[in-house]
C-alpha positions as CSV (number, residue, x, y, z in Angstrom):
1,X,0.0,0.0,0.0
2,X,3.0,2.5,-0.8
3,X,0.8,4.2,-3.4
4,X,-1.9,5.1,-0.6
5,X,0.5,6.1,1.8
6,X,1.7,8.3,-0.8
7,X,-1.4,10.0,-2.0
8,X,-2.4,10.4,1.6
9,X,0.5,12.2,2.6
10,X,0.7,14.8,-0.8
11,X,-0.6,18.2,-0.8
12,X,-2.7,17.8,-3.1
13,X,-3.7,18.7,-6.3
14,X,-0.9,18.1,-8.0
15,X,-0.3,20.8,-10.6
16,X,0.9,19.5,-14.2
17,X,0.1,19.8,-17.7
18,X,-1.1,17.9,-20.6
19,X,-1.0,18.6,-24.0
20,X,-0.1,21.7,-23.3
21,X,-3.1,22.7,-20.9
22,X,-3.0,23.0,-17.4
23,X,-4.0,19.8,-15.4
24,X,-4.9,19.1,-12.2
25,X,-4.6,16.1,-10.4
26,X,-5.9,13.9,-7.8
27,X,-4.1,10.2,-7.9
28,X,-6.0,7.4,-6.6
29,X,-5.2,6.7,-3.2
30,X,-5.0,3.0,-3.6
31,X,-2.1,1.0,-4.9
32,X,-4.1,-0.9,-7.2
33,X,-5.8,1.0,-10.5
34,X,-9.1,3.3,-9.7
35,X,-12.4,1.7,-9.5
36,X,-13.7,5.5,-10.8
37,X,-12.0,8.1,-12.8
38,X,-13.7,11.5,-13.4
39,X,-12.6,13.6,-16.2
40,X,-13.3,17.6,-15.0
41,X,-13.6,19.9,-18.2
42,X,-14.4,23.5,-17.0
43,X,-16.5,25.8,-18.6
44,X,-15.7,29.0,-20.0
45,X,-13.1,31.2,-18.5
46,X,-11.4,27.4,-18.7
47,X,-9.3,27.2,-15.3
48,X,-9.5,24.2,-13.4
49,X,-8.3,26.1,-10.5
50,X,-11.9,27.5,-10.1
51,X,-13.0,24.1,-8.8
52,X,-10.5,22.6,-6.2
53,X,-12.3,23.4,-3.4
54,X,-15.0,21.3,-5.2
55,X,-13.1,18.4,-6.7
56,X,-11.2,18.1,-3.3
57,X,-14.4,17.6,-2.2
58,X,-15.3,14.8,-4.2
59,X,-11.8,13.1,-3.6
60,X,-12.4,13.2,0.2
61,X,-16.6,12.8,0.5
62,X,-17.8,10.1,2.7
63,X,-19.6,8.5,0.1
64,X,-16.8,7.4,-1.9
65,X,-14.7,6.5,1.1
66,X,-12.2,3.6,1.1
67,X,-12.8,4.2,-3.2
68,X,-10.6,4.6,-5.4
69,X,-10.9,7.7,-7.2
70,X,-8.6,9.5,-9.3
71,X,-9.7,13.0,-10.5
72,X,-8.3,15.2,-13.9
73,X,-9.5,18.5,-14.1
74,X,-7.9,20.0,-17.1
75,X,-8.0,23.6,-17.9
76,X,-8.9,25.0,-21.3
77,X,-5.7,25.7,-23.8
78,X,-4.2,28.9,-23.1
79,X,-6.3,29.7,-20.7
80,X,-3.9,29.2,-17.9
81,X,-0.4,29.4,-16.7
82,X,1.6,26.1,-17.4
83,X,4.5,25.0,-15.2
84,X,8.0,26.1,-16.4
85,X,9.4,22.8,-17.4
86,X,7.5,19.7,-19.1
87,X,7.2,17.9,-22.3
88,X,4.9,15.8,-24.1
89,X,6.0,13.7,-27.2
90,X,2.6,14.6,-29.3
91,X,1.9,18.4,-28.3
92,X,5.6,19.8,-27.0
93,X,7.3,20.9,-24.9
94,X,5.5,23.8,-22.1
95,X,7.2,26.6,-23.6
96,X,6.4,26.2,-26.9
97,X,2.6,25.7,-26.3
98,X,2.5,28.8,-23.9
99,X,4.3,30.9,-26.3
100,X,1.8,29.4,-29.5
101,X,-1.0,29.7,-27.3
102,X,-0.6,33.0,-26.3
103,X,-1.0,34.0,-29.8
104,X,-4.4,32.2,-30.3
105,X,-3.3,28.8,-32.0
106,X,-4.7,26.0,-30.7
107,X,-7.3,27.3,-28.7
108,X,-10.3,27.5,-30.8
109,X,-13.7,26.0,-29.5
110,X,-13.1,22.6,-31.7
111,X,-9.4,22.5,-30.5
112,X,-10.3,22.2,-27.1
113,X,-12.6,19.5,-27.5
114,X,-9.8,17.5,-29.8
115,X,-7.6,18.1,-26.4
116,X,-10.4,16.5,-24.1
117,X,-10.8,13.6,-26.6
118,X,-6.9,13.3,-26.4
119,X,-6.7,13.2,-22.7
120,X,-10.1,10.6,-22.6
121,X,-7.9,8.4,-24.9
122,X,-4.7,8.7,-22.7
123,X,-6.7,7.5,-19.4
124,X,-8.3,4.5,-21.2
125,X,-4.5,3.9,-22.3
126,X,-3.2,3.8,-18.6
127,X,-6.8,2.3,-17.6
128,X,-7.8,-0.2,-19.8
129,X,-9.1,-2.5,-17.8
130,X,-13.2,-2.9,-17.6
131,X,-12.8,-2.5,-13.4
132,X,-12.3,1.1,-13.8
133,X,-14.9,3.2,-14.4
134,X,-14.6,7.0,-16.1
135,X,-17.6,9.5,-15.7
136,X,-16.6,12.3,-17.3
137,X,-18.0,15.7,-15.7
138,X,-18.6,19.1,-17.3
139,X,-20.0,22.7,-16.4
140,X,-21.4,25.4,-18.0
141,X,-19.8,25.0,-22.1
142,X,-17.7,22.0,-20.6
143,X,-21.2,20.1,-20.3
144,X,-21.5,20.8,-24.0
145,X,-17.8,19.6,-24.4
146,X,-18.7,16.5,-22.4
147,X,-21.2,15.7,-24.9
148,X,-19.0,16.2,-27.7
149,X,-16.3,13.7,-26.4
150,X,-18.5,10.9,-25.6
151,X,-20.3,11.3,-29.1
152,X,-16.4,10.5,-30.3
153,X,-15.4,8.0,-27.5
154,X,-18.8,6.3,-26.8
155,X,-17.0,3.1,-25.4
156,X,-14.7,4.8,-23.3
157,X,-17.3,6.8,-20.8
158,X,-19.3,5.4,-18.5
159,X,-21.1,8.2,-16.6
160,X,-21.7,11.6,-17.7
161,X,-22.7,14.8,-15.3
162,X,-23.9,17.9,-17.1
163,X,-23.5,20.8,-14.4
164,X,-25.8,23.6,-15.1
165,X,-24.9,23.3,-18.8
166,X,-25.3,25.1,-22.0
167,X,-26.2,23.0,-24.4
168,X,-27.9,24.9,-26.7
169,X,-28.7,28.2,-28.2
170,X,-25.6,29.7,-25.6
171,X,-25.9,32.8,-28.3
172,X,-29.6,34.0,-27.2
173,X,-29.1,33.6,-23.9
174,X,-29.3,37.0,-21.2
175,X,-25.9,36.6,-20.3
176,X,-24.6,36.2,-24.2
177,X,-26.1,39.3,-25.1
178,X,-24.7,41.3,-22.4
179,X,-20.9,40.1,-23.5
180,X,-20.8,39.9,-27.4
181,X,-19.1,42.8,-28.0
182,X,-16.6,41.5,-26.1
183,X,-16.6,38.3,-27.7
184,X,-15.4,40.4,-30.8
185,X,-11.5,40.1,-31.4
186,X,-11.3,43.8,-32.8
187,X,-12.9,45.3,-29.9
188,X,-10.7,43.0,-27.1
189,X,-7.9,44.1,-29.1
190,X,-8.7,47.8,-28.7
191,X,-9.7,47.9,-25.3
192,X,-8.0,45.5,-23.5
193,X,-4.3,45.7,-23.8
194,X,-3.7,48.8,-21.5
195,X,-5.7,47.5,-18.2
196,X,-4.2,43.8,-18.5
197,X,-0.6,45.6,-18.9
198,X,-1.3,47.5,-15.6
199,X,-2.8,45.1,-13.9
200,X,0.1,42.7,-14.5
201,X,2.5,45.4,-13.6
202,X,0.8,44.8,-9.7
203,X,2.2,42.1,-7.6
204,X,0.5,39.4,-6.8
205,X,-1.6,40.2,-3.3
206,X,-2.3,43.6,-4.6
207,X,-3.8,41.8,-8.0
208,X,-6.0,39.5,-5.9
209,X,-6.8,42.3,-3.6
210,X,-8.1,44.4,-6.3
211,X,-9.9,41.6,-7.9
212,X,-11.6,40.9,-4.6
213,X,-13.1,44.2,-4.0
214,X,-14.0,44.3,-7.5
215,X,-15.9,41.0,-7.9
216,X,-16.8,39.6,-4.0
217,X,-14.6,36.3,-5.0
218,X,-13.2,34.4,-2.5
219,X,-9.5,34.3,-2.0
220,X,-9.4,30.7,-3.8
221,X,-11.1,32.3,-6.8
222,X,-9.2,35.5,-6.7
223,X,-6.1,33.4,-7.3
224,X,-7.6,31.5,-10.4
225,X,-9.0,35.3,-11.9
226,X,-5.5,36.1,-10.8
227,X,-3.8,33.6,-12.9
228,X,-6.1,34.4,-16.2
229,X,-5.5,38.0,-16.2
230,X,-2.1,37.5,-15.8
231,X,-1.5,34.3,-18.5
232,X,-0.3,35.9,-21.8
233,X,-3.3,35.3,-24.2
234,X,-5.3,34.1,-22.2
235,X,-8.6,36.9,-21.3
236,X,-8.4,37.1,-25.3
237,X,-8.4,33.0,-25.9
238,X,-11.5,33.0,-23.3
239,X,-13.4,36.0,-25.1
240,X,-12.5,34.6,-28.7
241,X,-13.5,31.0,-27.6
242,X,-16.9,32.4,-25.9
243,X,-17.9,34.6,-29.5
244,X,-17.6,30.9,-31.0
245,X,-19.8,29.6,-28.3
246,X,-22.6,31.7,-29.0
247,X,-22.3,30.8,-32.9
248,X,-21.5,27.0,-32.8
249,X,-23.8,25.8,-29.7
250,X,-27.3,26.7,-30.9
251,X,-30.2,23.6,-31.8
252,X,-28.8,19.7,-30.4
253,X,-27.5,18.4,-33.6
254,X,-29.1,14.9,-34.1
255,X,-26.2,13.2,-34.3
256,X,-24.9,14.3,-30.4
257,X,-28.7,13.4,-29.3
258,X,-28.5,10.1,-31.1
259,X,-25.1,9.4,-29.4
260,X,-26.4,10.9,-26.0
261,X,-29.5,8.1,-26.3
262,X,-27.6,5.0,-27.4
263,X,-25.3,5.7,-24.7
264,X,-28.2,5.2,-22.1
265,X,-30.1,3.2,-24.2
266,X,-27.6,0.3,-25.3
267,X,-24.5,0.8,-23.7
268,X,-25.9,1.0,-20.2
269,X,-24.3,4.6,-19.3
270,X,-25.5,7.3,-17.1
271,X,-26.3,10.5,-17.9
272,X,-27.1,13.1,-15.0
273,X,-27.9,16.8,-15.3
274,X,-28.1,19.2,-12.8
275,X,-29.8,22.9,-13.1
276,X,-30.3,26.0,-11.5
277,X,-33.8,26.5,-9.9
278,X,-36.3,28.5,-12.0
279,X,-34.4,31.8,-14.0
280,X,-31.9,32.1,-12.3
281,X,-29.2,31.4,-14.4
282,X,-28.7,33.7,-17.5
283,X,-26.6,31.2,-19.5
284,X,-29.1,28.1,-19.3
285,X,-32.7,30.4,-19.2
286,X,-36.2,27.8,-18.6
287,X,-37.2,27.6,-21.9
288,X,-33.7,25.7,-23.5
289,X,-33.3,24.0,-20.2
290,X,-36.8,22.5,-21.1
291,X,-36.0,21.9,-25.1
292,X,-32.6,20.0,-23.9
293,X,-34.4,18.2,-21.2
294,X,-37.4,17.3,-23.8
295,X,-34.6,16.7,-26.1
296,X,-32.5,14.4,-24.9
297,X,-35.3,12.3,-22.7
298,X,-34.0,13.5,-19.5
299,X,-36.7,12.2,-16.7
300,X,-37.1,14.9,-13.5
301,X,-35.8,13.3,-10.4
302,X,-34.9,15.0,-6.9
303,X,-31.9,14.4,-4.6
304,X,-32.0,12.1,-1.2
305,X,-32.6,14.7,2.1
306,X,-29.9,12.7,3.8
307,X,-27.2,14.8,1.5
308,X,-27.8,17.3,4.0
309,X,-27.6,20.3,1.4
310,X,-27.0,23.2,2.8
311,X,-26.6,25.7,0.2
312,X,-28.6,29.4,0.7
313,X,-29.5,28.0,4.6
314,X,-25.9,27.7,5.2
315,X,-26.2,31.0,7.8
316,X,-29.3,29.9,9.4
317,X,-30.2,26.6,11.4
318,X,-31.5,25.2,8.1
319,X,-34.8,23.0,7.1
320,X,-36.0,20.8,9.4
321,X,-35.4,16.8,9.1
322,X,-38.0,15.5,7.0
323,X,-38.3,18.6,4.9
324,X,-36.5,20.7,1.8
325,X,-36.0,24.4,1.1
326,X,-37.6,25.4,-2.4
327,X,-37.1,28.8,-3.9
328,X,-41.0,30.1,-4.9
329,X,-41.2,32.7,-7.6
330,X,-44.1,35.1,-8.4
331,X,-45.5,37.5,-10.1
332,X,-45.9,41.1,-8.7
333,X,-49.4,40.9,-9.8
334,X,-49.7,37.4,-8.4
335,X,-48.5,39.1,-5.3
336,X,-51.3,42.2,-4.9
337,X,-53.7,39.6,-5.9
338,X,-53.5,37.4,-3.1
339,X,-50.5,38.5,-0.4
340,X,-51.9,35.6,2.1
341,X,-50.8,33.1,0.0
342,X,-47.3,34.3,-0.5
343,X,-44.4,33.2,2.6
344,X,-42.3,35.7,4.3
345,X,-40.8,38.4,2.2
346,X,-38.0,39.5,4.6
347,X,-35.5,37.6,2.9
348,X,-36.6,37.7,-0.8
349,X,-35.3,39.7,-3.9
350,X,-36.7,40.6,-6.7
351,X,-35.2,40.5,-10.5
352,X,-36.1,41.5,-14.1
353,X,-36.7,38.5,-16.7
354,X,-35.3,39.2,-20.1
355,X,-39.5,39.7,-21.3
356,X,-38.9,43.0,-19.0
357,X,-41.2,40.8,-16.3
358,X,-40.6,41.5,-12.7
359,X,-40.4,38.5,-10.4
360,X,-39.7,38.2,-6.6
361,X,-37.9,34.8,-5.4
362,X,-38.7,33.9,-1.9
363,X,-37.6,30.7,0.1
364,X,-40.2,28.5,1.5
365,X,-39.2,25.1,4.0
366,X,-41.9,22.4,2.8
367,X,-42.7,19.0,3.9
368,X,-40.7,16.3,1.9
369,X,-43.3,14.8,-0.8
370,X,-43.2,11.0,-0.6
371,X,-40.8,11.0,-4.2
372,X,-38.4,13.2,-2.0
373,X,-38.5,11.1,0.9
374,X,-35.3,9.2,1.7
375,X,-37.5,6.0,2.2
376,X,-39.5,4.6,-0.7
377,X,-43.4,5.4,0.4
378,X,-45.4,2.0,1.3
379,X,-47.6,0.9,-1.1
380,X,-46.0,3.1,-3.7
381,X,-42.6,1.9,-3.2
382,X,-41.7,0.9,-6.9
383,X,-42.9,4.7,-8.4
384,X,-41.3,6.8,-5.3
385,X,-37.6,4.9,-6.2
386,X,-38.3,5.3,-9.7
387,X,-38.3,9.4,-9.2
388,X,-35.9,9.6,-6.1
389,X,-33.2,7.4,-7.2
390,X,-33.9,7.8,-11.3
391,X,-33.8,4.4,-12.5
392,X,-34.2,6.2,-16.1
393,X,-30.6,6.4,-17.2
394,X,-30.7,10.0,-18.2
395,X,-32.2,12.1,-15.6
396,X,-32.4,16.3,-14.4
397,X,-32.2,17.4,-11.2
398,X,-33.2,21.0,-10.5
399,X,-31.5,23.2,-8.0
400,X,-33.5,23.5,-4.7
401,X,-30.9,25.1,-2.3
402,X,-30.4,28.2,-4.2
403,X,-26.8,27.1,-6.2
404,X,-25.8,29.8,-8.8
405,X,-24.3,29.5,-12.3
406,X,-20.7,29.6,-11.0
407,X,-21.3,27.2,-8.2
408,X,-18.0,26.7,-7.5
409,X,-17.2,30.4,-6.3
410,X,-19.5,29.6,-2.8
411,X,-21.0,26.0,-2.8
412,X,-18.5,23.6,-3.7
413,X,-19.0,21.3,-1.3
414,X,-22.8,20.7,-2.1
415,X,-21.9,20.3,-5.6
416,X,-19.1,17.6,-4.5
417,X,-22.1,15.6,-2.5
418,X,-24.5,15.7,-5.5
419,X,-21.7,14.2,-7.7
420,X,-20.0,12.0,-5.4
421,X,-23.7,10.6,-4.4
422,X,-24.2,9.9,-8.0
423,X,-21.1,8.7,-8.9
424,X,-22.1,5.8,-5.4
425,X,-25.3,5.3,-6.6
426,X,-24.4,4.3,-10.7
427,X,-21.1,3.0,-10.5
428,X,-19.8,1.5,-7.2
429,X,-24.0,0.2,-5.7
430,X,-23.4,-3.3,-6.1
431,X,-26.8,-3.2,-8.4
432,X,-25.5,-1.3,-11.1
């Protein structure tokens, strides 16, 4: 048991690179090969270093303990800094794809997904036994990149998590339209130079300082918006790769939906998605959440109690056993019409669809349903499992604890449970 003395005594991640991306990594923390191996891919600004806290989290959570797990989460092509010295005999040596990727080559939307496909196909070389499983994991645009690898490396997944993805029509969402002109290389070009050469010129703690009162981050994501800003080529390669996003991910192409449905269907993989509740994330809005979810056969399911979520409660005592927190949203005019029926207001805000409708978001504790319940109702036992645990193959599972877009910035560790329950439930249960 060398190898899991090792593991266990490592500061971990371990930083490296592959393929001239940098990669993070987790190595099993048995001496014999992984029984799971989860492929991270990032969404767009495309640092894995966003999502330690969360991928620790999965490495060390109770429900995969005494598995073993090895985790990859690999950044985006020039997206990040590499380490100084390293070589690979296909892509190069670290300099050389720093300095190439620093002028845009190699970075494109397509590119990075040929890189994901070529790291897929170098842990099925080192893995090729059928005892270890890989899930492959992907948020926001990386979801969408998830998709595209398994649709060219069917046989090699066997699990695939879709974290508040954008699958489709990424060009007409809120968020897009607030950033295409900076998606547009002349205008980057013209405006950004002079603040990324000052802000480079700042050391390091003065950088994350400034980025801190600028965007709330935590120090862990100040370090990460710390290292873009300062990686030559890198805000550009993000902003150039997002303009391609909006033009490239519109209506599911038949042929990824056909892939996503014979992987379920006759291959026996998993596919689990996870959203935000309601509208409340610009980049995946209700109505393509409900054409991808239509789309791709996705049946509803919610998450066992005993995860003990603690998301938006997190500050207070949280919901009482036996219960769940679900955010309500409502009209104004819904409101004026009948204010009895609508809970306490003290803690609710209020936003602006992108119809110019005004909604206010409140947080209600309910009573478990019996399809929530941890225990399968009696007398109904067969349809309550059926929706809790989501015997369907391909499943969604809307947010209920109030998890934003960019969960990793404040709710890593409930993103970690979800996953790592999952990842239990599919591929290590002794049914599956």
């Amino acid at each position: 048991m060398r190898g899991a003395s090792l593991a266990s005594s490592l500061a971990l991640p371990l930083t490296t690179a592959f393929g001239g991306a940098q990669t993070l990594w987790w190595p099993s923390p048995t001496s014999s090969p992984p029984r799971v191996v989860l492929l991270f891919i990032p969404g767009n600004p495309g640092l894995a270093s966003y999502y330690i806290d969360f991928l620790h989290a999965i490495y060390t959570s109770k429900h995969l303990s005494g598995v073993g797990i090895e985790i990859v989460a690999v950044s985006h092509r020039g997206h990040a800094p590499l380490p100084r010295v390293g070589t690979n005999a296909v892509w190069g040596d670290n300099a050389t794809n720093a300095s190439q990727a620093a002028r845009g080559w190699g970075t494109s939307l397509s590119d990075q997904v040929r890189h994901k496909i070529g790291l897929l196909d170098a842990i099925k070389r080192q893995y090729p036994q059928e005892g270890t499983k890989v899930v492959v994991v992907g948020h926001s645009i990386g979801a969408w990149m998830a998709g595209e690898v398994l649709k060219a490396r069917p046989d090699a997944v066997d699990g695939l998590h879709l974290l508040f993805p954008t699958m489709a029509w990424i060009g007409r969402t809120p968020n897009a339209r607030r950033i295409k002109i900076l998606a547009n290389r002349a205008v980057t070009a013209a405006v950004l130079p002079v603040p990324l050469v000052v802000l480079s010129l700042l050391p390091l703690w003065a950088l994350v300082w400034v980025i801190r009162l600028l965007t709330r981050q935590p120090t862990a994501a100040a370090l990460a918006t710390a290292e873009l800003l300062t990686t030559p080529g890198a805000v550009y390669n993000a902003l150039t790769m997002a303009g391609q996003e909006f033009t490239t991910v519109q209506a599911l192409e038949k042929p990824t939906v056909d892939a996503l449905h014979a992987f379920t269907t006759e291959r026996g993989g998993r596919i689990r998605s996870y959203w935000a509740a309601d509208e409340t994330d610009a980049w995946a809005p209700g109505w393509i959440r409900s054409q991808v979810e239509s789309t791709l056969s996705l049946q509803r399911v919610h998450l066992p109690p005993s995860l003990g979520l603690s998301g938006a409660s997190r500050k207070s005592e949280g919901p009482r056993r036996g219960s769940h927190v679900r955010t309500r949203s409502f009209s104004v005019s819904e409101y004026r019409s009948s204010p009895g029926s609508i809970p306490d207001l003290r803690h609710a805000k209020a936003m602006r669809r992108p119809n110019g409708e005004i909604v206010i978001e409140a947080q209600v504790v309910e009573p478990s349903s019996e399809s929530e319940s941890d225990e399968p109702t009696r007398g109904n036992s067969e349809r309550a499992a059926q929706y809790h645990y989501g015997r369907a193959r391909a499943t969604a599972t809307h947010c209920r604890v109030g998890m934003p877009h960019a969960f990793c910035l404040d709710h890593s560790e409930d993103m970690a449970s979800i996953v790592a329950h999952w990842i239990a439930h599919d591929h290590l249960a002794s049914s599956s």
